[in-house]
C-alpha positions as CSV (number, residue, x, y, z in Angstrom):
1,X,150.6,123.3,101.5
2,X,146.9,123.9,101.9
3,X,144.4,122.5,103.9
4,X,140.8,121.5,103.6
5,X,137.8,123.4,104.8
6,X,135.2,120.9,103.7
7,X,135.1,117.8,101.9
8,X,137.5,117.9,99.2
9,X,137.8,121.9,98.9
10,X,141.5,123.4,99.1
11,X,142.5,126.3,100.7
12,X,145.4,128.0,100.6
13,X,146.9,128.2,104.0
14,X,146.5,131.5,106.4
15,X,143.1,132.7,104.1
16,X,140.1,134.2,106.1
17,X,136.9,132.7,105.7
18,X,134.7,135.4,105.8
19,X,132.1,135.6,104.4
20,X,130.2,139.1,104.4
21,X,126.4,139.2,103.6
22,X,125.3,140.1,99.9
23,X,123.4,143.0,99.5
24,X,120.9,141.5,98.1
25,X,120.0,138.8,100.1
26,X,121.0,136.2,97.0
27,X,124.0,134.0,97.1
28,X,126.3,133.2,94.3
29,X,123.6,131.6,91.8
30,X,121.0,131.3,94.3
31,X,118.3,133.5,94.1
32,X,116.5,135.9,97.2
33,X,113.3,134.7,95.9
34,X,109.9,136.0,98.3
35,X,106.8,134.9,98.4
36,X,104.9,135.5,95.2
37,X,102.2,137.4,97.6
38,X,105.0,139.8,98.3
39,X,105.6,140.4,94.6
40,X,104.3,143.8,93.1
41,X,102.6,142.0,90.3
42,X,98.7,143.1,91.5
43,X,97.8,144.4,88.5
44,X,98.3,142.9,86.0
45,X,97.7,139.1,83.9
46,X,99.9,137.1,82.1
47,X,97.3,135.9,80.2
48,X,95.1,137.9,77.7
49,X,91.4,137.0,77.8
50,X,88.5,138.1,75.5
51,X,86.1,140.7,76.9
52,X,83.0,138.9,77.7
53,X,80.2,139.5,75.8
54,X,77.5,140.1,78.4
55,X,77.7,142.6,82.0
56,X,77.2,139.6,84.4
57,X,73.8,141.5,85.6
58,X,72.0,138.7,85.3
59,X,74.0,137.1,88.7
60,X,72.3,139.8,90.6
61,X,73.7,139.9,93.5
62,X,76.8,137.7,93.3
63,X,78.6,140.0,91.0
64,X,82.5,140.4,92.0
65,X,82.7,144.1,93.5
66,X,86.2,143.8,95.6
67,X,89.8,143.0,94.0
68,X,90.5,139.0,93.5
69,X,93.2,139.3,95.6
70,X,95.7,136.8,93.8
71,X,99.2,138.1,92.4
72,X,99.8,138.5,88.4
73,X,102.7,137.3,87.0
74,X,103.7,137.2,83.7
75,X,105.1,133.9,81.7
76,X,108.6,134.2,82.6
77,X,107.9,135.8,86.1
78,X,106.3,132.2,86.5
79,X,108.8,130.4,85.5
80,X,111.5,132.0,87.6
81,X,109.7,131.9,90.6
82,X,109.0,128.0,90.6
83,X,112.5,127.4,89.3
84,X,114.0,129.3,92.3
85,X,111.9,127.6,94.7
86,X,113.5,124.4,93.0
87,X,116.4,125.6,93.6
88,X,116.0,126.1,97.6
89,X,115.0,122.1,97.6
90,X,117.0,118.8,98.3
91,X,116.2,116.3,94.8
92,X,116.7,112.7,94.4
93,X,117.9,114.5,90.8
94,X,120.3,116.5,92.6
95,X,122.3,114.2,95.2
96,X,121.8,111.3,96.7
97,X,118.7,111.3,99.0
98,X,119.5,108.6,102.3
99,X,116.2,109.1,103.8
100,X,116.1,105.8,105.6
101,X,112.5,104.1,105.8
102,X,111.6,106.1,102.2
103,X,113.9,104.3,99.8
104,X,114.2,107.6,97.8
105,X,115.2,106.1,94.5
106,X,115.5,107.2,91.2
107,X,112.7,107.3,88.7
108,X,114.2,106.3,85.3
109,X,112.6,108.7,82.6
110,X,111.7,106.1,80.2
111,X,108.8,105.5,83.0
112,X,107.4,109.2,82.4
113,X,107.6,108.9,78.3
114,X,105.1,105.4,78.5
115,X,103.0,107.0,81.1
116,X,102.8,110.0,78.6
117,X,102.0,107.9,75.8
118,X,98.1,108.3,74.3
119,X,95.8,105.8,75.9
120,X,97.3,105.6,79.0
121,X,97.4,109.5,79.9
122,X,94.5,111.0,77.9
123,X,91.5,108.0,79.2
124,X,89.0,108.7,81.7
125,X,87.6,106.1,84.2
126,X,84.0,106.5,82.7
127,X,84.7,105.8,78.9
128,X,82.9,102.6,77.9
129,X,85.1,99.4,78.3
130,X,85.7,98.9,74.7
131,X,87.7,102.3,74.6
132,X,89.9,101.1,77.0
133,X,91.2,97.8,76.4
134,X,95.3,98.4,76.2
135,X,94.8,100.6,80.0
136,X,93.0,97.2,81.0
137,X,95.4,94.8,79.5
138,X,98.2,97.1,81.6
139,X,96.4,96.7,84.4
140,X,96.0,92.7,83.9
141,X,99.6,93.1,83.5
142,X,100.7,94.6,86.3
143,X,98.4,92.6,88.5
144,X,99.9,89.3,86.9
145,X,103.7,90.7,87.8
146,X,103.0,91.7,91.4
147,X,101.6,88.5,92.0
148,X,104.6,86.3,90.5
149,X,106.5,88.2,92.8
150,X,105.0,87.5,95.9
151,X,103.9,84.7,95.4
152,X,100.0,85.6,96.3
153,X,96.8,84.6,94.2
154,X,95.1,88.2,94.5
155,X,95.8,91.7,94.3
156,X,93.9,94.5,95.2
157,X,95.2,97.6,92.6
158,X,93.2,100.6,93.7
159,X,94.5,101.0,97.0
160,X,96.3,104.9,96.6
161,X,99.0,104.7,99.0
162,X,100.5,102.5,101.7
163,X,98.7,103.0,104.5
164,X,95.2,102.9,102.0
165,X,96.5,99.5,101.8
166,X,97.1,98.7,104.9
167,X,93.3,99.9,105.9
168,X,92.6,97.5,102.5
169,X,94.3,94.3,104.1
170,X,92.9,95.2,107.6
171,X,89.1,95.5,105.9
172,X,90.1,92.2,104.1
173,X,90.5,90.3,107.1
174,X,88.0,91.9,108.9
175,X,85.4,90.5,106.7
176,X,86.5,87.3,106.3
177,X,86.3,87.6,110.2
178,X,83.1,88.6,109.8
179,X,82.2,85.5,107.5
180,X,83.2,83.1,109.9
181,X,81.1,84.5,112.4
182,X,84.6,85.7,114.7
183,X,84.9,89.1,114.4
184,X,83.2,90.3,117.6
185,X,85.4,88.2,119.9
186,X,88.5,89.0,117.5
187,X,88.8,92.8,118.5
188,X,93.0,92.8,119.2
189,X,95.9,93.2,116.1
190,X,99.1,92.8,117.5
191,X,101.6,95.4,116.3
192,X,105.9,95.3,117.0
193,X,107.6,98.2,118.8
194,X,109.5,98.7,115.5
195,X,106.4,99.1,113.3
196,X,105.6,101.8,111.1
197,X,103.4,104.4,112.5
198,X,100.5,104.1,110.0
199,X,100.2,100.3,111.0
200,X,98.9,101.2,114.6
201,X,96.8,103.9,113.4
202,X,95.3,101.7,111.1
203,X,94.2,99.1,113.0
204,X,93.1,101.1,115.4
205,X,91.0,102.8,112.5
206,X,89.4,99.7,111.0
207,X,88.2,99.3,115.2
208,X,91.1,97.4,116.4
209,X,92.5,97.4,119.7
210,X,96.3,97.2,119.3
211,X,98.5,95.2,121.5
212,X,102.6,96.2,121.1
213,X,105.1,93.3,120.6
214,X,108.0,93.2,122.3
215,X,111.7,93.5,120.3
216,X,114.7,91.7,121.0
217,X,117.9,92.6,121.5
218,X,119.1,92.2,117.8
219,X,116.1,94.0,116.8
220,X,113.7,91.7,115.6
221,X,110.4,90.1,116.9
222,X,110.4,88.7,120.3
223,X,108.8,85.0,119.4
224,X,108.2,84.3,122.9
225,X,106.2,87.9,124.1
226,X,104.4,86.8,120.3
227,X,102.9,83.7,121.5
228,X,102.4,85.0,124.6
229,X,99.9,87.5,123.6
230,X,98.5,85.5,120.6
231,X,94.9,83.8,121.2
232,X,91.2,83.1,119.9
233,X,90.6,87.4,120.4
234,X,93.5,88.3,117.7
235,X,92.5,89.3,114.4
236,X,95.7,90.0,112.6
237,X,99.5,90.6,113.0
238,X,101.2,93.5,111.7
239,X,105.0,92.8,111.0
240,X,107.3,94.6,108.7
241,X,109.6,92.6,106.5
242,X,112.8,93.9,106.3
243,X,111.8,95.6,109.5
244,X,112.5,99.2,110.4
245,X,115.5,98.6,111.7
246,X,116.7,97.5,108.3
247,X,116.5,93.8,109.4
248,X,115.3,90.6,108.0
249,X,112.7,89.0,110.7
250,X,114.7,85.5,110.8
251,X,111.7,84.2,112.5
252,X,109.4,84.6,110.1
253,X,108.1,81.2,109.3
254,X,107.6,80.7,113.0
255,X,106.0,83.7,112.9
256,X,103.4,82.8,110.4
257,X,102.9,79.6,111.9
258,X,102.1,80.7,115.1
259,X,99.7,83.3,114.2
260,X,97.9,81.0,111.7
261,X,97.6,78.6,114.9
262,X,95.7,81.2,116.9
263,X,93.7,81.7,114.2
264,X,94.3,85.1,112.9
265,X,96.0,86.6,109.9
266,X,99.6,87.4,108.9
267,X,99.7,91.4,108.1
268,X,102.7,92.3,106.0
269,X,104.1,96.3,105.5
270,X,105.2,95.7,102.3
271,X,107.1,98.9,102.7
272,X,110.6,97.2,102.4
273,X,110.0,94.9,99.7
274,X,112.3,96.9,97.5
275,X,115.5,94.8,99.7
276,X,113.7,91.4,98.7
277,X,112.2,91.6,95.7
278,X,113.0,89.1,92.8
279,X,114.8,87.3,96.1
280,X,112.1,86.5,98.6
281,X,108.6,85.5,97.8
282,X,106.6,86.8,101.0
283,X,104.0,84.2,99.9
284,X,106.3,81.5,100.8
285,X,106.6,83.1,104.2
286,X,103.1,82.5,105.1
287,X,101.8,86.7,104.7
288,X,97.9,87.0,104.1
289,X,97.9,90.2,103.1
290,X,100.9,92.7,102.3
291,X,100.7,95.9,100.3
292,X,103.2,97.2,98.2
293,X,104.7,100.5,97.6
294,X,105.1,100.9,94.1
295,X,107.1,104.6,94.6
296,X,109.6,102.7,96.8
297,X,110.0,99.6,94.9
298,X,109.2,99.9,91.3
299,X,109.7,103.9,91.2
300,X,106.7,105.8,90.4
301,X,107.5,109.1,91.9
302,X,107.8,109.7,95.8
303,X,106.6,112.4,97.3
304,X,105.2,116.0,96.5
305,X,101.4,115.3,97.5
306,X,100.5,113.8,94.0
307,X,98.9,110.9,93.1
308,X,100.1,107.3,94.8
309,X,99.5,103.5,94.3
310,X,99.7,101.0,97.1
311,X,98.4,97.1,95.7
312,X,97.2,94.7,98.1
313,X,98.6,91.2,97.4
314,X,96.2,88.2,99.3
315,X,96.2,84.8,100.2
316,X,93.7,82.2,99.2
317,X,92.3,82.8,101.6
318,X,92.0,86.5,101.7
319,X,91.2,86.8,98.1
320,X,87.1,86.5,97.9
321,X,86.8,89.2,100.2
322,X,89.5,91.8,98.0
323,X,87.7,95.1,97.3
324,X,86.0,95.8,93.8
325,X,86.8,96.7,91.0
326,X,89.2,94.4,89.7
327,X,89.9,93.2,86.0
328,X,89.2,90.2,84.6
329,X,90.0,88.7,80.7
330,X,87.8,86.4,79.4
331,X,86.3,85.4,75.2
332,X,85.2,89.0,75.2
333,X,88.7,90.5,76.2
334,X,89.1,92.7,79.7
335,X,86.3,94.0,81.7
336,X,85.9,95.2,85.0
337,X,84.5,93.7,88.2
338,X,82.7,95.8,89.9
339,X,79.5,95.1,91.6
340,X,78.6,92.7,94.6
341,X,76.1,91.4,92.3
342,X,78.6,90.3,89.6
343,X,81.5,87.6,90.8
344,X,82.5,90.4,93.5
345,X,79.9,88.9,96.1
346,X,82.2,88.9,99.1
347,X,83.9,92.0,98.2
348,X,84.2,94.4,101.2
349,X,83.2,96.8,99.0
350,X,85.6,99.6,97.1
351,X,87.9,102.2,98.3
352,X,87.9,104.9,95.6
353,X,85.4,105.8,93.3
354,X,87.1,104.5,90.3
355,X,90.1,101.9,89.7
356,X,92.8,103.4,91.3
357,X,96.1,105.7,89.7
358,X,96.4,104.8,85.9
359,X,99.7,107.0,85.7
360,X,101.3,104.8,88.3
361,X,100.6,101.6,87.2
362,X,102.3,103.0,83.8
363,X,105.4,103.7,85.6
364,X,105.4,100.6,87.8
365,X,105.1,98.3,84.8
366,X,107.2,100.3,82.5
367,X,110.1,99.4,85.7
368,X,109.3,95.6,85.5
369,X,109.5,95.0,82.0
370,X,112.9,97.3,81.5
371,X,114.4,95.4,84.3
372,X,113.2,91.8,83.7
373,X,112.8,88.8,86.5
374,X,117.0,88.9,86.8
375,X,117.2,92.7,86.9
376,X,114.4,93.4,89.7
377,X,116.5,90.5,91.4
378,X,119.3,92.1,91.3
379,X,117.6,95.6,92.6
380,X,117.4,93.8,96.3
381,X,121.0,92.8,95.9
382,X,122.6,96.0,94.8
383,X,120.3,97.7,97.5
384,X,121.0,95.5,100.3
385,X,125.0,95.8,98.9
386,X,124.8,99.5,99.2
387,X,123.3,99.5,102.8
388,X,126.3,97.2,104.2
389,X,128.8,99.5,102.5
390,X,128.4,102.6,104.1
391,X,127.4,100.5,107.2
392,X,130.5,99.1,107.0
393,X,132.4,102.7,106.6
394,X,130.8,104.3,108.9
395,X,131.2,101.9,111.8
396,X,134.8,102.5,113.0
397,X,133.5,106.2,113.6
398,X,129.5,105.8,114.5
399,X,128.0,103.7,116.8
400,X,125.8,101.6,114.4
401,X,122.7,100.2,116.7
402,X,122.8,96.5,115.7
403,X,126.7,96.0,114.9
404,X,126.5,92.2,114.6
405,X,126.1,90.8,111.0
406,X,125.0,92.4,107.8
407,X,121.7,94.9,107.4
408,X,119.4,94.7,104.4
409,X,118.4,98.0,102.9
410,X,119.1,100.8,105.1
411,X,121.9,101.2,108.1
412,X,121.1,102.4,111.4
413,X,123.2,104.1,113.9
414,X,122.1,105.7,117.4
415,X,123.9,108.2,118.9
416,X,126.1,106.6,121.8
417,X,129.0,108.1,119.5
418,X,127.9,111.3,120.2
419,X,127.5,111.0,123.7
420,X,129.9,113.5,125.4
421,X,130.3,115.8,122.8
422,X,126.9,118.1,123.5
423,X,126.1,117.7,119.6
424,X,122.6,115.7,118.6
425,X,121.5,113.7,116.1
426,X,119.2,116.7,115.1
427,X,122.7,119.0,115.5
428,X,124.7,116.9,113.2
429,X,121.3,116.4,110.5
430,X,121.6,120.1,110.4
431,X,125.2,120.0,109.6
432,X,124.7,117.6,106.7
433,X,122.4,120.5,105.2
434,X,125.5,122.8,104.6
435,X,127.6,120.1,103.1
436,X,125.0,119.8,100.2
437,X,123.2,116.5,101.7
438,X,119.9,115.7,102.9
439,X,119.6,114.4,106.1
440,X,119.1,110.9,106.9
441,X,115.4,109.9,108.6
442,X,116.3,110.9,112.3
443,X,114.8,109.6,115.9
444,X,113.4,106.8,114.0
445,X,112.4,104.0,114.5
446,X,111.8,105.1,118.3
447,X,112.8,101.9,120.2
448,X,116.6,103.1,118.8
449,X,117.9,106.5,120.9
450,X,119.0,109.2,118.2
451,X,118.4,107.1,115.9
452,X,120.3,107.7,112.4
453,X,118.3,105.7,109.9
454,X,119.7,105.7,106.2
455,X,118.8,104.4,103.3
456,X,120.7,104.5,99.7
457,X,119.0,102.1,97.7
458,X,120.5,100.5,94.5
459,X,120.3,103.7,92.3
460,X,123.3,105.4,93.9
461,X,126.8,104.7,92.5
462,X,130.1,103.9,94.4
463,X,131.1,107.5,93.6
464,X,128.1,108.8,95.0
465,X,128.3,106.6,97.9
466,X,131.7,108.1,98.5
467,X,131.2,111.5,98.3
468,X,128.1,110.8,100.8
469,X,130.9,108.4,103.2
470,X,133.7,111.3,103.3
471,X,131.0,113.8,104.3
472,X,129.5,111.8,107.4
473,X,133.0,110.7,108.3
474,X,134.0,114.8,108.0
475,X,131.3,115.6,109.5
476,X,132.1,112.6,112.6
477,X,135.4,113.6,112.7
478,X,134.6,117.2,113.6
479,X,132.1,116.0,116.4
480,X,134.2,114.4,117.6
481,X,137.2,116.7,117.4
482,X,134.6,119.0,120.0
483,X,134.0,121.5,116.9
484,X,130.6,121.9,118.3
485,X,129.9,125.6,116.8
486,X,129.7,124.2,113.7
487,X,126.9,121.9,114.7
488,X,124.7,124.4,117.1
489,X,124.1,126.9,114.1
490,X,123.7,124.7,111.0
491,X,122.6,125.2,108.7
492,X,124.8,128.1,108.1
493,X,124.0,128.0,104.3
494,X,121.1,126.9,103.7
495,X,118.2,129.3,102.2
496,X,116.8,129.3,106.0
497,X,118.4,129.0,109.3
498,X,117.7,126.3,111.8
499,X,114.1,126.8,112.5
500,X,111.6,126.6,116.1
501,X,110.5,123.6,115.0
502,X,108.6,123.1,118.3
503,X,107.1,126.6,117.6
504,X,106.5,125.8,113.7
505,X,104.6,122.4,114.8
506,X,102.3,124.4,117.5
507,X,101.7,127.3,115.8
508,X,102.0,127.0,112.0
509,X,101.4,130.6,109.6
510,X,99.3,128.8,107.2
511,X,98.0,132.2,105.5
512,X,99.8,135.1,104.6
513,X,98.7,138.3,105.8
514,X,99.4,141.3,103.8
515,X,101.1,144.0,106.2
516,X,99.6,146.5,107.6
517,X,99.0,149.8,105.5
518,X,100.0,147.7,102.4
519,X,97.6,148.5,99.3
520,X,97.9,144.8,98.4
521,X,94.8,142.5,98.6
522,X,94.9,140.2,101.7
């Protein structure tokens, strides 16, 4: 009879697990892999370039006297090193990725072959309009879909990320503030206690003072702290719909209501519309403004520092005062709007210099179209299902924070569970690492102790989902079993060990310093 030393491993009974260091510092099929400043490669190119015809005396002074100081590597050398560092790296292509809050789908391939495709990845923002008439139609295109989907009159495409659009709906209503003459007495934007982070920081960046809302119990909006602290100085309210605690605001409409009584304007973090779309039309629920993540609901890549789009969807009312450029099609096909003395006179002005991220509008609309009105519906459902599944499996064993009725998108547990067995929610995200998983968002949102946020969204099989349950239920089990020396040292496999992070927050190495005596350029 053997037993099991992780999730679904044999082992034959009486076997030692040791496990002796290599001698090379690699393990198995995992490279040692340094930093390519440590590399020996100083001298040499792996690229051969023509002598140049002139000295360079005629830069005087500016001539290059002193080594370049950056590493040569050859072609393959290259391509090892970045594969190995892929290799030391948790991928939505790899395993299921629950960051809860991120909605860390997959991003179907057939979305990088359109925005490969000639005219869409060759075009520049300053080629005359004529040249660019299938980018604009896209973009006419995408704008058209977006705003079937919510419901809105306007979008606002250049916004690059989510909190861009955020500052884009905040400078939206701040003018139209402005145009009715109450901006200086509307200086407050009322924010929940289970908001994102960005939305506080942007409204305090636009100039707002922000005033918290209190939650309930179940973990939505407190109506009554709402209309407490609504009043002719609020400019705006900030709510996020699913929330952050992977809820649907059931007050919404009296939400709406009451802030459009007051006189200010509905703010909706579109962050979560991935639970809702092709379900719930937020322009039904009374939202002003919202802007949408196209990485988390229509999968343009997540992530990685590269480019991002965040459209602003507005109301009627909201909609003269939408930032420039935007595209319009008349007898003489699609042009840009541009200029406040065009039809953009009440246009707040622009936020980029051109029309926004051309690669992800690509991707976004290549989504739509492959899924259709029923299959972008059925994204929310299969998202929300997958939520309330592991939810549901992993309730007997952790404490999930609001147990009563179902979640949308992501499930959150705290850590009472835990409480007894001197293991933390960091401890037991540390643990996941050697089973092969990423961890799940942690300590967030704050208003839940230990909080254990995750998210599978609608790309991740049953099987997956399995594999991911057993884990976490392992993993549980030998919590609470008082295996805590499995916990305190995780990772025990990973590339790295368990890092200062307190230490690596305060006092980051952002340069590396070649040692001392070393002949190698600093």
């Amino acid at each position: 009879m053997s037993t099991m030393n992780t999730v679904g491993r044999p082992t034959a009974p009486n076997q030692v697990q040791t496990k002796p260091a290599t001698l090379t510092g690699g393990r198995g099929l995992l490279q040692n892999e340094a930093l390519i400043f440590e590399g020996d490669g100083w001298g040499k190119t792996g690229v051969d370039l023509p002598e140049p015809k002139t000295d360079g005396s005629d830069l005087g002074d500016l001539v290059r006297k002193d080594s370049i100081g950056l590493p040569g590597l050859s072609e393959p050398e290259t391509m090892r090193h970045y594969v190995r560092l892929s290799q030391k790296n948790h991928a939505i292509d790899l395993a299921i990725y629950p960051l809860g809050s991120c909605t860390m789908k997959h991003n179907p391939r057939l979305n990088e072959k359109m925005a490969r495709l000639p005219g869409f990845s060759d075009i520049h923002p300053l080629q005359p309009i004529s040249t660019v008439q299938g980018a604009l139609e896209l973009m006419d295109t995408l704008a058209h879909w977006l705003k079937t989907l919510t419901g809105m009159p306007a979008v606002a495409l250049s916004p690059k990320a989510g909190a861009h659009g955020e500052l884009c709906g905040l400078m939206a209503i701040r003018a139209a503030h402005e145009a009715s003459g109450q901006h200086e007495k509307r200086r407050k934007v009322l924010v929940p206690t289970s908001a994102h982070g960005t939305n506080p920081a942007t409204a305090a960046f636009v100039g707002y003072s922000v005033v918290e809302v209190a939650q309930t119990e179940d973990g939505r909006v407190d109506v009554a702290d709402l209309a407490l602290k609504l009043g002719d100085d609020v400019a705006a309210i900030m709510v996020t719909n699913p929330n952050t605690c992977g809820l649907f605001e059931r007050d919404i409409l009296e939400i709406s209501r009451l802030t459009h009584e007051a006189g200010a304007y509905f703010y909706c973090d579109g962050a979560n519309f991935n639970a809702i779309v092709g379900r719930v039309r937020p322009g039904d629920l009374g939202v002003d403004a919202m802007h949408i993540n196209l990485h988390k609901t229509f999968s343009t890549p997540h992530g990685g520092g590269g480019p991002g789009a965040g459209p602003v969807v507005l109301s009627e009312a909201l909609a003269p005062f939408a930032p420039a450029p935007w595209v319009v099609h008349d007898d003489g096909g699609y042009r840009l709007i541009e200029r406040e003395e065009d039809e953009a006179e009440q246009a707040f002005g622009r936020l980029c210099a051109f029309q926004g991220q051309m690669g992800m509008y690509t991707r976004a609309l290549s989504y739509m179209m492959s899924h259709g009105a029923d299959g972008l519906r059925q994204v929310a459902e299969d998202a929300v299902l997958n939520a309330n599944y592991i939810k549901a499996r992993l309730s007997d064993l952790m404490s999930a924070a609001f147990p009563d009725g179902p979640c949308m998108h992501e499930a959150l547990f705290d850590d009472e569970w835990l409480k007894g067995t001197d293991i933390t929610t960091l401890d037991f995200a540390k643990a996941m690492i050697d089973e092969g998983f990423h961890p799940m968002t942690m300590y967030f949102p704050l208003v839940v102790h230990g909080a254990m946020l995750i998210e599978p969204t609608e790309t991740e099989s049953k099987a997956e989902l399995d594999r991911f349950i057993e884990a976490m239920r392992a993993l549980a089990g030998a919590a609470k079993a008082g295996d805590v020396d499995r916990f305190k040292g995780a990772p025990f496999h990973a590339p790295l060990k368990r890092l200062d992070e307190t230490r690596a927050a305060r006092s980051p190495v952002l340069r590396w310093t070649a040692p001392e005596g070393s002949n190698k350029a600093a």
